[in-house]
N, C-alpha and C positions, 0 to 999 in steps of 0.2 A: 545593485552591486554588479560588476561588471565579475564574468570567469570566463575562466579559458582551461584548455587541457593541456596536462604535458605529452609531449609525443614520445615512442622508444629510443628518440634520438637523444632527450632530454629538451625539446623544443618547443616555446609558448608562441602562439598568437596572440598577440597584445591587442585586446579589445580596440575597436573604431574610438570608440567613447573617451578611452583612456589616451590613446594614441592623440585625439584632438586635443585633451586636457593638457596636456605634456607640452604641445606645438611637434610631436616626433612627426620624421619621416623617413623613407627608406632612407638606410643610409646613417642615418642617425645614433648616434651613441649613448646607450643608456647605463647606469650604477645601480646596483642592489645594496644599498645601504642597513645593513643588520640595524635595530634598533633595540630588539632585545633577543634571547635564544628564544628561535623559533619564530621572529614577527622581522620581515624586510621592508623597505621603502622602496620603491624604484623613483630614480632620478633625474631625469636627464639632461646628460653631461654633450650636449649643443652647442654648447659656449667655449668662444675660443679666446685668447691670451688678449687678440687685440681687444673683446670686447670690457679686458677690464679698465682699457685705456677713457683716465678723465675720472677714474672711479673715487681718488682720493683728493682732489684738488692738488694744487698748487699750494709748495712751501708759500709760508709770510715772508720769509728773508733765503735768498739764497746758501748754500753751504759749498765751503770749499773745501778742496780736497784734502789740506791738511787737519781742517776740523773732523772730516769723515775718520781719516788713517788717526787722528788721536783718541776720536769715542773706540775706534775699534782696537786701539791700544790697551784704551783704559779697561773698557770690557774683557778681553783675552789675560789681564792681570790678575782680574777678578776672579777667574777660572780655576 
């Protein structure tokens, strides 16, 4: 098990170990994600907008604009 101390600053060093496991590096953006009171995750949030590009494929049939502005017709009716 990897520790570390917190400083007066409120300050962690993030273990070598953990730091490789993650891919972090200086610089690098990490999440404390609560999972229950009292127990965190830490995350890291590296990832940027491009890379979710390609993540859903490609529609089967094209949509057009007025098929979009009607689902979102019908939807806001709904409301």
């Amino acid at each position: 098990m990897a520790t570390s101390t917190l400083s007066t600053k409120g300050q962690v060093t993030i273990p070598a170990a953990v730091r490789g496991a993650l891919g972090l590096h200086a610089g690098d953006r990490i999440d404390f994600v609560e999972l229950e009171p009292g127990q965190f995750a830490i995350v890291a949030a590296t990832k940027s907008v491009d890379d979710l590009k390609g993540l859903l494929g490609k529609p089967a049939a094209p949509v057009s604009i007025e098929a979009m502005n009607e689902a979102i017709a019908q939807g806001a009716s709904k409301a």
